[in-house]
N, CA, C and O atoms as CSV, one atom per row, in Angstrom:
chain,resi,resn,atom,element,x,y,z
A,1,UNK,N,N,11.806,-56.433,-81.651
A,1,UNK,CA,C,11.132,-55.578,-82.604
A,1,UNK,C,C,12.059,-54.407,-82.919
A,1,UNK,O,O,12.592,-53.832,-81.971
A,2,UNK,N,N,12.258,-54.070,-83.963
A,2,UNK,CA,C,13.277,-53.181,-84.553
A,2,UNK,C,C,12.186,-51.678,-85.002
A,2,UNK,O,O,12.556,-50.522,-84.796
A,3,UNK,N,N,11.008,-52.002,-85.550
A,3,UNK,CA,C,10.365,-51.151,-86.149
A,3,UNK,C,C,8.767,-51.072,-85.159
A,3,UNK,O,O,8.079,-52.057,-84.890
A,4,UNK,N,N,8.545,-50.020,-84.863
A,4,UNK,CA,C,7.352,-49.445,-83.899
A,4,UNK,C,C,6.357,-50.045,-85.006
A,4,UNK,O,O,6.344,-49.963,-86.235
A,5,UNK,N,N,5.405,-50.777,-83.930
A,5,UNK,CA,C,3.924,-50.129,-84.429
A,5,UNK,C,C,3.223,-49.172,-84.722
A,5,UNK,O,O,3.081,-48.309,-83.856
A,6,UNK,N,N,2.395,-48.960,-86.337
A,6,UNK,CA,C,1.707,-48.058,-86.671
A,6,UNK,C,C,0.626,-48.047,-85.569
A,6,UNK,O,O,-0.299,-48.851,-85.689
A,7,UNK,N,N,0.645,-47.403,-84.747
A,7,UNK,CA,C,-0.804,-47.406,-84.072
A,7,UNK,C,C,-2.062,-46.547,-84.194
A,7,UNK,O,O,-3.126,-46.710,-83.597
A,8,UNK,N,N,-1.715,-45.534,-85.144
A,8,UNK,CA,C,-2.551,-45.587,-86.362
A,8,UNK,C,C,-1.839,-43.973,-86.989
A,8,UNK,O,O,-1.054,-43.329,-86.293
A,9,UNK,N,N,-2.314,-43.474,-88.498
A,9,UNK,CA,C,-1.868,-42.818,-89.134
A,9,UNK,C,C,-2.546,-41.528,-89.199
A,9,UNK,O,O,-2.866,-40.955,-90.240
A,10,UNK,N,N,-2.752,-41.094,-87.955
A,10,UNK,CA,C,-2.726,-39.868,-87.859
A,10,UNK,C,C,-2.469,-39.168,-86.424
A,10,UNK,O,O,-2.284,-40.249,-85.865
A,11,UNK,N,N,-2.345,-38.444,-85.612
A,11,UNK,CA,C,-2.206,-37.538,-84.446
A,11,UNK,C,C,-3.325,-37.896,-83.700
A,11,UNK,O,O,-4.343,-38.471,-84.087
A,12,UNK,N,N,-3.130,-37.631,-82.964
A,12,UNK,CA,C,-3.868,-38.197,-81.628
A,12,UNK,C,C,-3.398,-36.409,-80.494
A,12,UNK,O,O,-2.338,-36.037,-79.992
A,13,UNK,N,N,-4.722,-35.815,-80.528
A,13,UNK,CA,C,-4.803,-34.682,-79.768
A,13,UNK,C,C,-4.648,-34.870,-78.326
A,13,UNK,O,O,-5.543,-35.676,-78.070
A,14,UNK,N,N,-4.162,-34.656,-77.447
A,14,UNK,CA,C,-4.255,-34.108,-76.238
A,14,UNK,C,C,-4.276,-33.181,-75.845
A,14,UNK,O,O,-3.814,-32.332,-76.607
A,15,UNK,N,N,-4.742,-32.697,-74.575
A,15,UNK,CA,C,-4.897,-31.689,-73.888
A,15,UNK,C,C,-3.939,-31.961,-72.549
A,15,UNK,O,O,-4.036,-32.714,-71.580
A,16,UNK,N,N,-2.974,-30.977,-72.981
A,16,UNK,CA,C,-1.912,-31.415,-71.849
A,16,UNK,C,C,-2.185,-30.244,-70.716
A,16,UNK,O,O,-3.168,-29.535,-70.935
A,17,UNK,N,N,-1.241,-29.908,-69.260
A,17,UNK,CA,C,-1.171,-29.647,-68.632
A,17,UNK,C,C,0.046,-28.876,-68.438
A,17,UNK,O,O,0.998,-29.653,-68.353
A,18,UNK,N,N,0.368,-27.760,-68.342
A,18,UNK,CA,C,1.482,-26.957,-67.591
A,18,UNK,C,C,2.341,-27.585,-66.419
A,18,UNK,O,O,1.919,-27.658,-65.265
A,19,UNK,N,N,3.535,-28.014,-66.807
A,19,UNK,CA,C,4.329,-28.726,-65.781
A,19,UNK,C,C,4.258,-30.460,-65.874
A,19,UNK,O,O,4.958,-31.417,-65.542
A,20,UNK,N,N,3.489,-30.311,-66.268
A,20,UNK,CA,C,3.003,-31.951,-66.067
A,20,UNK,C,C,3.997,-32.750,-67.355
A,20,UNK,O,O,4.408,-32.126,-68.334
A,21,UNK,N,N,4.238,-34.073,-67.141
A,21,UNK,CA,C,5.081,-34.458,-68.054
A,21,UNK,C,C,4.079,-36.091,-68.077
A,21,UNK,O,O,3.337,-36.682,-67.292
A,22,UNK,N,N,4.636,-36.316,-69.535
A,22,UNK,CA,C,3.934,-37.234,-70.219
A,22,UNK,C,C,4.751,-38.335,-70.885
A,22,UNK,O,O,5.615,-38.019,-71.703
A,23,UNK,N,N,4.527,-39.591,-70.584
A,23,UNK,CA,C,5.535,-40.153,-71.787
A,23,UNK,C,C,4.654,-41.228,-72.880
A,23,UNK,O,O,3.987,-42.262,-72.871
A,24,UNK,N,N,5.076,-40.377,-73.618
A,24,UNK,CA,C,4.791,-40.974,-74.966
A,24,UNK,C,C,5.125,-42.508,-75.458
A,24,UNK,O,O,6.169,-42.997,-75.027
A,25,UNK,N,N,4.450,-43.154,-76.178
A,25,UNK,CA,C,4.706,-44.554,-76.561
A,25,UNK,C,C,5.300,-44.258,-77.755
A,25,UNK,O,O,4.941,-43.254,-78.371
A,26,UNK,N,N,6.366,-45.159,-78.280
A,26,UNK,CA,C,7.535,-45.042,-79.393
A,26,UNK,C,C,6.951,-46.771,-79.452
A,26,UNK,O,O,6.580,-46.981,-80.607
A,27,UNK,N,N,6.823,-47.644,-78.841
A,27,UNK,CA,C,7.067,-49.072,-79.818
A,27,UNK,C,C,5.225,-48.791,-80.568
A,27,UNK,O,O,5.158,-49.002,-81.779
A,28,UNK,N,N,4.694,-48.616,-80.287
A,28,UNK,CA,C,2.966,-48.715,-80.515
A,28,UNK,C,C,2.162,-49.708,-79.862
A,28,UNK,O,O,0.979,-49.912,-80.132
A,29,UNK,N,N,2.624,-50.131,-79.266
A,29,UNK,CA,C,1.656,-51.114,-78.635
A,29,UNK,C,C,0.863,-50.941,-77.646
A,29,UNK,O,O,0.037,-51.823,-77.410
A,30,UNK,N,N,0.928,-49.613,-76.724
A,30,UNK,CA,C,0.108,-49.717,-75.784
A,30,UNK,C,C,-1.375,-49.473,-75.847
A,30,UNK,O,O,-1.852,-48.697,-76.676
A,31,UNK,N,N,-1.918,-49.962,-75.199
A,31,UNK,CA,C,-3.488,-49.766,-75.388
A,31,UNK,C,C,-4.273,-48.726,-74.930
A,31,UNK,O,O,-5.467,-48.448,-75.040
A,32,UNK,N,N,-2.954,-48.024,-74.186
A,32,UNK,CA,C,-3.585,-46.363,-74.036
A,32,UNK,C,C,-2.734,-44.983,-74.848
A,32,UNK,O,O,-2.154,-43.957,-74.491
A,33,UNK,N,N,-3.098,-45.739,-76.242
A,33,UNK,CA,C,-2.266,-44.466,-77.089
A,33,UNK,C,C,-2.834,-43.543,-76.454
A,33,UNK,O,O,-3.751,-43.634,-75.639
A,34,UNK,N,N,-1.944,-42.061,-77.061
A,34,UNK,CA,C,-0.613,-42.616,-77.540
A,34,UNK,C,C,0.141,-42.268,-76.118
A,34,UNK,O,O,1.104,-41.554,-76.397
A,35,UNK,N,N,0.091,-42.433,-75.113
A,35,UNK,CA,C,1.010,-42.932,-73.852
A,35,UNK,C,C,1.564,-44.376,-73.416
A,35,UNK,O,O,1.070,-45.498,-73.518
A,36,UNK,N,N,2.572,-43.992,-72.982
A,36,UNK,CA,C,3.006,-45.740,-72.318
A,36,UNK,C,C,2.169,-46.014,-71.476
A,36,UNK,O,O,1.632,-45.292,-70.636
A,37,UNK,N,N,1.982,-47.670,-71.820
A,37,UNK,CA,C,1.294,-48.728,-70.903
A,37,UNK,C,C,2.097,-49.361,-70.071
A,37,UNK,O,O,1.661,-50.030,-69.134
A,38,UNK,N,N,3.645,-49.181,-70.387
A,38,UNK,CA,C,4.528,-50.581,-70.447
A,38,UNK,C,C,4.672,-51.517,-71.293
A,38,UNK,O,O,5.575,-52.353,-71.314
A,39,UNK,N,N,3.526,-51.373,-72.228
A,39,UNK,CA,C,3.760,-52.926,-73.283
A,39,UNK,C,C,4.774,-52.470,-73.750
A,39,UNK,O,O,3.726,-52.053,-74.243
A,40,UNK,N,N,6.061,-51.952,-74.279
A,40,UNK,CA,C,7.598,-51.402,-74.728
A,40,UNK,C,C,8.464,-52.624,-73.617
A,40,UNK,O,O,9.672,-52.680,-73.385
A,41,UNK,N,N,7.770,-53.179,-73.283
A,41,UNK,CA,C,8.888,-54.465,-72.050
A,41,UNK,C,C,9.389,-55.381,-72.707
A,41,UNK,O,O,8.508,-56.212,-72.925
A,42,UNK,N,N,10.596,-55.757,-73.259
A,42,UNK,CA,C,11.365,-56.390,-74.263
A,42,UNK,C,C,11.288,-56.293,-75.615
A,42,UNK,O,O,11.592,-57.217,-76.369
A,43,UNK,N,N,10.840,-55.066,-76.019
A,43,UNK,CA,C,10.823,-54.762,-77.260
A,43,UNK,C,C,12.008,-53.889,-77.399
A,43,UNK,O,O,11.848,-53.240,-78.433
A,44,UNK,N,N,13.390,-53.502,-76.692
A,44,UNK,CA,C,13.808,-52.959,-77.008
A,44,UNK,C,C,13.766,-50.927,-77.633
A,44,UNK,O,O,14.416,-50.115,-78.291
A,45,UNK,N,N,12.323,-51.083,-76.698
A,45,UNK,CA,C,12.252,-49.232,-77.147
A,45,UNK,C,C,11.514,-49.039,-75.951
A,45,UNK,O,O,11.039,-49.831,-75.138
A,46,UNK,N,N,11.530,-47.476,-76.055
A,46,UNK,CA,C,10.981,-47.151,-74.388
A,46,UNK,C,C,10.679,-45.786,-74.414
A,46,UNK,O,O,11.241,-44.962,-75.136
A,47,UNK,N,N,9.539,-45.499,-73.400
A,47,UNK,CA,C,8.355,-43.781,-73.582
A,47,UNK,C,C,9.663,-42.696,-74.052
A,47,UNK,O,O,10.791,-43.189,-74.067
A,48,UNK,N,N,9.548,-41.656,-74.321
A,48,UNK,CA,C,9.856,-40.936,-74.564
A,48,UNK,C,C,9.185,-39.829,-73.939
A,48,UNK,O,O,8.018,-39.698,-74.309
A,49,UNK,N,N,9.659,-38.874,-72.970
A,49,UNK,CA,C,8.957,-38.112,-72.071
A,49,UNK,C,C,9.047,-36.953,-73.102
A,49,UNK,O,O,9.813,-36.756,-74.045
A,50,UNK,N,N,7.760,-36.096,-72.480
A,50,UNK,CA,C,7.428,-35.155,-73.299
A,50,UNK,C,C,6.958,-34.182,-71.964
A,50,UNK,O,O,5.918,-34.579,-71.439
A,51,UNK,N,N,7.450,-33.215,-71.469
A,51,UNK,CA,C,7.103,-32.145,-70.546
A,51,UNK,C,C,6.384,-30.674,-71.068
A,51,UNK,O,O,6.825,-29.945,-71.956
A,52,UNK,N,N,5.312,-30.488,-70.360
A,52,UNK,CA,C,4.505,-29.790,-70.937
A,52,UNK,C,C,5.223,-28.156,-70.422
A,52,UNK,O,O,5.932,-27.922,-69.443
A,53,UNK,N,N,4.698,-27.175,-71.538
A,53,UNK,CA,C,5.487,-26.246,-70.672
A,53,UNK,C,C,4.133,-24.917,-70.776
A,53,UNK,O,O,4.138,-23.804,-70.251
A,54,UNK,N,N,3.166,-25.504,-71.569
A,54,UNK,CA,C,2.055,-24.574,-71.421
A,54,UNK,C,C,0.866,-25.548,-71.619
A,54,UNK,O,O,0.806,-26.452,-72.452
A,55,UNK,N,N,-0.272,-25.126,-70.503
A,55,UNK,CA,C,-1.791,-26.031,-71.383
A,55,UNK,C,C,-2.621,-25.582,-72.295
A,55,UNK,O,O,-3.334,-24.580,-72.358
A,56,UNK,N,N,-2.333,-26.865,-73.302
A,56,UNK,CA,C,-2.681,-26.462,-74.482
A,56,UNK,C,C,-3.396,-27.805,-74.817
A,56,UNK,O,O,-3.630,-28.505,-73.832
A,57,UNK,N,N,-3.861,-28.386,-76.260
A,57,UNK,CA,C,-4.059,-29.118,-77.038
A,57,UNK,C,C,-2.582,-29.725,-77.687
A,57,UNK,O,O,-2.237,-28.713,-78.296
A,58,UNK,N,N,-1.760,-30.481,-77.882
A,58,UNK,CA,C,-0.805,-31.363,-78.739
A,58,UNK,C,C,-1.455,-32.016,-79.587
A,58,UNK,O,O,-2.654,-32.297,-79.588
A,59,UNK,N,N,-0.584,-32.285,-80.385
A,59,UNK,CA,C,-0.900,-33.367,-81.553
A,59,UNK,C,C,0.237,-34.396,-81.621
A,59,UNK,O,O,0.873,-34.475,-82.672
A,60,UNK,N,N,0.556,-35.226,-80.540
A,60,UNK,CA,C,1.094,-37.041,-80.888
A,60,UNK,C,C,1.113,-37.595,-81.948
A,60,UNK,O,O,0.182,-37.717,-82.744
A,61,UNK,N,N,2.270,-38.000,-82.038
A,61,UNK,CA,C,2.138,-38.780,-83.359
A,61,UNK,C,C,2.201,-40.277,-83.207
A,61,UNK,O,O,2.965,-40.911,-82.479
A,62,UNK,N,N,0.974,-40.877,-84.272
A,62,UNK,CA,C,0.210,-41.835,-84.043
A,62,UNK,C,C,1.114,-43.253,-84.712
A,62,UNK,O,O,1.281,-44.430,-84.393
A,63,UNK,N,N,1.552,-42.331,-85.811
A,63,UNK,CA,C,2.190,-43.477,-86.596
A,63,UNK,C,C,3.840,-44.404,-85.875
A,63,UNK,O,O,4.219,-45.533,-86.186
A,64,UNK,N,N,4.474,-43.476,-84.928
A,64,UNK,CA,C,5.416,-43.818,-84.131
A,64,UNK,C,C,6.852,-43.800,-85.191
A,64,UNK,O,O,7.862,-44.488,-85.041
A,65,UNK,N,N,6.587,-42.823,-86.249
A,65,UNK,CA,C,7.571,-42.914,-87.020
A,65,UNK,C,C,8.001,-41.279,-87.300
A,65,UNK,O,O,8.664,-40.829,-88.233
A,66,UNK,N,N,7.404,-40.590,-86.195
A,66,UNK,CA,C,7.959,-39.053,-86.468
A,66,UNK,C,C,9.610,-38.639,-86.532
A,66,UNK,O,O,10.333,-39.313,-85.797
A,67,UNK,N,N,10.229,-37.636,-87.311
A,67,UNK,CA,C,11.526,-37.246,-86.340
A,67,UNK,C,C,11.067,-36.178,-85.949
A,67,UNK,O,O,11.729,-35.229,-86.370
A,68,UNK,N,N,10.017,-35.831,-85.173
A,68,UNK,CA,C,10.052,-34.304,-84.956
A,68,UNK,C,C,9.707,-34.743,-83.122
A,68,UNK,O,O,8.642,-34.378,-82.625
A,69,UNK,N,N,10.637,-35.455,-82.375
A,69,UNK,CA,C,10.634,-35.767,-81.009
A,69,UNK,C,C,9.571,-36.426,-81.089
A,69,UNK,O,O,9.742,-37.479,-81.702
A,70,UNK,N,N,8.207,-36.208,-80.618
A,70,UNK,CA,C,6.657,-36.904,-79.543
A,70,UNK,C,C,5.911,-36.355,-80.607
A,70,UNK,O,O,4.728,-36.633,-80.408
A,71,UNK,N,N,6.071,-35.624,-81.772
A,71,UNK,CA,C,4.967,-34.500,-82.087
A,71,UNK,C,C,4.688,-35.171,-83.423
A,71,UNK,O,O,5.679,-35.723,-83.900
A,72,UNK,N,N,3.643,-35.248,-84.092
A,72,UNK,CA,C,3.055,-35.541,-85.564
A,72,UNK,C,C,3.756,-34.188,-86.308
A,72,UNK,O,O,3.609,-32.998,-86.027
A,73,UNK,N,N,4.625,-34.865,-87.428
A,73,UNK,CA,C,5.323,-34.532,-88.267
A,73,UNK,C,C,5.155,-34.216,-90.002
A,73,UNK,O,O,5.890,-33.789,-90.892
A,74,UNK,N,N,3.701,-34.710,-89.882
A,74,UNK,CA,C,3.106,-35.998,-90.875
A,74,UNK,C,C,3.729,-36.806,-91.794
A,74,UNK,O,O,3.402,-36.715,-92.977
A,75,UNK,N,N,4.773,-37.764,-91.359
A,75,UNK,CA,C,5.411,-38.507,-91.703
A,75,UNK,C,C,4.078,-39.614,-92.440
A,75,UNK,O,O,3.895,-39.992,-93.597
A,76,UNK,N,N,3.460,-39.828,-91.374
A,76,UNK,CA,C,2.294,-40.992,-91.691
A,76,UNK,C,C,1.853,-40.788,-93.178
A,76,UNK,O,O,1.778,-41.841,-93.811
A,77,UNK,N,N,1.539,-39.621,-93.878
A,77,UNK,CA,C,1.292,-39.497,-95.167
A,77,UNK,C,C,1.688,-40.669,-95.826
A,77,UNK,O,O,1.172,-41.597,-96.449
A,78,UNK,N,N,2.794,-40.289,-95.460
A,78,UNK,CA,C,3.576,-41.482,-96.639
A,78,UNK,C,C,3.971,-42.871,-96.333
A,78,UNK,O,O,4.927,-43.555,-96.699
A,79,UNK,N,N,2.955,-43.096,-95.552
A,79,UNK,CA,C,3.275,-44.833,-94.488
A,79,UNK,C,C,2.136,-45.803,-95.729
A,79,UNK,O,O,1.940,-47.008,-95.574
């Protein structure tokens, strides 16, 4: 697979944790957006950690086509 799954077209909120680190799903497939499941296992792409540095609310991006690192960009607009 060359191109991530839309796993869907908009942000996906979390409530992260101070210190705590997270990795994000980049292919789309896992079934616990938007974090890795592992389903990224021969697809050639893999989590992308995201370390929290205050607790807050995030906004993930859903569509898996951000350039703005882990974060909704709103790229998806235009998907």
């Amino acid at each position: 697979m060359s191109t991530p799954i839309v796993a869907q077209k908009s942000p996906y909120p979390v409530a992260v944790e101070a210190g705590k680190t997270y990795a994000w799903c980049a292919c789309g497939g896992s079934r616990g957006q938007p974090l890795c499941d592992g389903s990224h296992k021969g697809t050639g792409f893999a989590p992308t950690i995201f370390k929290a540095d205050k607790t807050e609310t995030v906004y993930f991006c859903g569509c898996k086509n951000t350039r703005a690192g882990v974060m909704c960009d709103g790229t998806h607009k235009a998907l």
